[in-house]
N, C-alpha and C positions, 0 to 999 in steps of 0.2 A: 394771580391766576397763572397756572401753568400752560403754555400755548406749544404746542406740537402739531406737525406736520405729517399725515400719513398717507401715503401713496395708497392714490385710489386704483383698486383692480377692477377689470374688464367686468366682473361681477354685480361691482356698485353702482354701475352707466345709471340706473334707474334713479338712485338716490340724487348722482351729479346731477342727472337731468333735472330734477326735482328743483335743485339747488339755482341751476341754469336759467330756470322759470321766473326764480327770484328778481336773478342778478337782470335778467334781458326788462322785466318790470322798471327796474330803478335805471335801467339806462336809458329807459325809451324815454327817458325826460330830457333828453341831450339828444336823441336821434328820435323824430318823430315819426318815421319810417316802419320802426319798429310798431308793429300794431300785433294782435292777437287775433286767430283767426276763428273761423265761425266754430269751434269748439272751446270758444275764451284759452286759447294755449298761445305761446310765442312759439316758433319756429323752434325746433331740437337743436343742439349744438352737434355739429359735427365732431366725433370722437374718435374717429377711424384711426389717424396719426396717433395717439393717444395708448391706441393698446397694442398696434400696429409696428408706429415708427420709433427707433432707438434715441431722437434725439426730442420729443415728447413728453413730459413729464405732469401727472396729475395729480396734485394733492387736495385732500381737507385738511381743511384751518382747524385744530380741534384747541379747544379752552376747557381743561381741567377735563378731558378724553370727551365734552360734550361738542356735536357739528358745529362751527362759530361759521365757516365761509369753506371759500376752495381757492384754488389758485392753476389755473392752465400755463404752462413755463413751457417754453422751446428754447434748449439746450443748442451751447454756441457748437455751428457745424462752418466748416470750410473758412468763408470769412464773415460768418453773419455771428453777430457776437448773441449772448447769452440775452432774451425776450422773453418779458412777461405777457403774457397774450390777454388771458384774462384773471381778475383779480378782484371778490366778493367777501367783504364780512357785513352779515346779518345785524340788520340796525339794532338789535337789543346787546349785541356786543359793540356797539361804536362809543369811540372815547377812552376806551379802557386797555389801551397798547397793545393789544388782540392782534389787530392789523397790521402794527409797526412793527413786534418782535416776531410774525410770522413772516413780512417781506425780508429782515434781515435775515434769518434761519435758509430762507430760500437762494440770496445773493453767497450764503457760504456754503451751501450745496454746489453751486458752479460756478468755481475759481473765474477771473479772467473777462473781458472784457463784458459789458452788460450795457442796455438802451431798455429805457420806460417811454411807454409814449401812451400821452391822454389826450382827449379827441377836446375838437375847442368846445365851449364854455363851460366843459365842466372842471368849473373850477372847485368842487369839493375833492377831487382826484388830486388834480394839479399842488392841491395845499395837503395834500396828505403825501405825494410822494417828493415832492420839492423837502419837507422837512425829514422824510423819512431817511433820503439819499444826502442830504443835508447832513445827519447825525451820523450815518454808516458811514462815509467817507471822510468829515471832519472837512467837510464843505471843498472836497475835491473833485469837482463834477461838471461837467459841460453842460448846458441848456443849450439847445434852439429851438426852432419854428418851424414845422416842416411845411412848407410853401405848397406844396405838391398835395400833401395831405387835408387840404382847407384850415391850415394854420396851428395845427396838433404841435402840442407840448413835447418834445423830447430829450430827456435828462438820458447821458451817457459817463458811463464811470467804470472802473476796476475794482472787480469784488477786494476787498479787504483780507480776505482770509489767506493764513499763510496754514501749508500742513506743517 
C-alpha cells in the first residue's frame, strides 16, 4: 500500500474537523473528560496555528491517495525540538504499516531533534510509537516519564535523515 502525506490546506478544516471527531471518540477512552456535547459532537480542534503559524504543519495520512488518518506536527522553533501533537489512523487501516511508514515520512520532513509524548494508559500509543522510534532510529532513543504530565510517555530522538 502506498502511504503519502499531504498538507492539508485552510480549505479542508471541514474535512480535518470531521477527522478530529474521529480521533477525540477513540481518545476519550483514555481521558474521560472528553465527552460530547448536547449536539452528540466533541469540542472542534483548534486550527488557528495551523493555517496561521510558520512552524504548524498539517497533514493527511493518505493509503493508495484514499483518507487513512492525519497527523498535527509542530515544527522545532527556538529550543523546542520537532512534536507531534496529534496523530490518527482510522481502525480499518490499523495493522497494515499505514501508521508506521507515515510517522517515519513525517520524522524526515523535519531533520533534528524530535519528542513523542503519550498520555498514561494508553498503552496502544505507547506500543506503537516505542516500536515505531525503535526501528527509525535502530533503538537510539531516550524514554521518560514526565512526572508533571500525570506520568506521560516521552521518547526523544534525532531525526535520521541526512540531505
Amino acid at each position: 500500500m502506498n502511504v503519502t502525506l499531504k498538507k492539508v490546506l485552510q480549505e479542508q478544516e471541514k474535512t480535518l474537523q470531521n477527522l478530529f471527531q474521529l480521533y477525540e471518540y477513540e481518545f476519550s477512552a483514555y481521558v474521560p473528560s472528553l465527552q460530547v456535547n448536547s449536539d452528540g459532537l466533541f469540542k472542534l480542534a483548534n486550527l488557528i496555528d495551523y493555517w496561521k503559524g510558520s512552524y504548524y504543519h498539517a497533514f493527511f495520512i493518505l493509503a493508495d491517495d484514499k483518507i487513512a488518518g492525519f497527523a498535527l506536527v509542530r515544527e522545532a522553533n527556538n529550543d523546542q525540538p520537532n512534536f507531534i501533537e496529534q496523530f490518527f489512523v482510522l481502525h480499518y487501516f490499523s495493522g497494515k504499516g499505514i501508521g508506521k511508514k507515515a510517522a517515519k515520512a513525517i520524522f524526515d520532513l523535519f531533520p533534528g531533534k524530535w519528542q513523542v509524548l503519550q498520555i498514561k494508559n494508553n498503552y496502544p500509543a505507547q506500543a506503537f510509537w516505542r516500536n515505531v522510534i525503535t526501528e527509525y532510529t535502530n533503538n537510539n532513543f531516550e524514554e521518560r516519564y514526565d512526572e508533571k504530565d500525570d506520568r506521560s510517555s516521552i521518547q526523544e530522538f534525532l531525526s535520521m535523515k541526512t540531505e
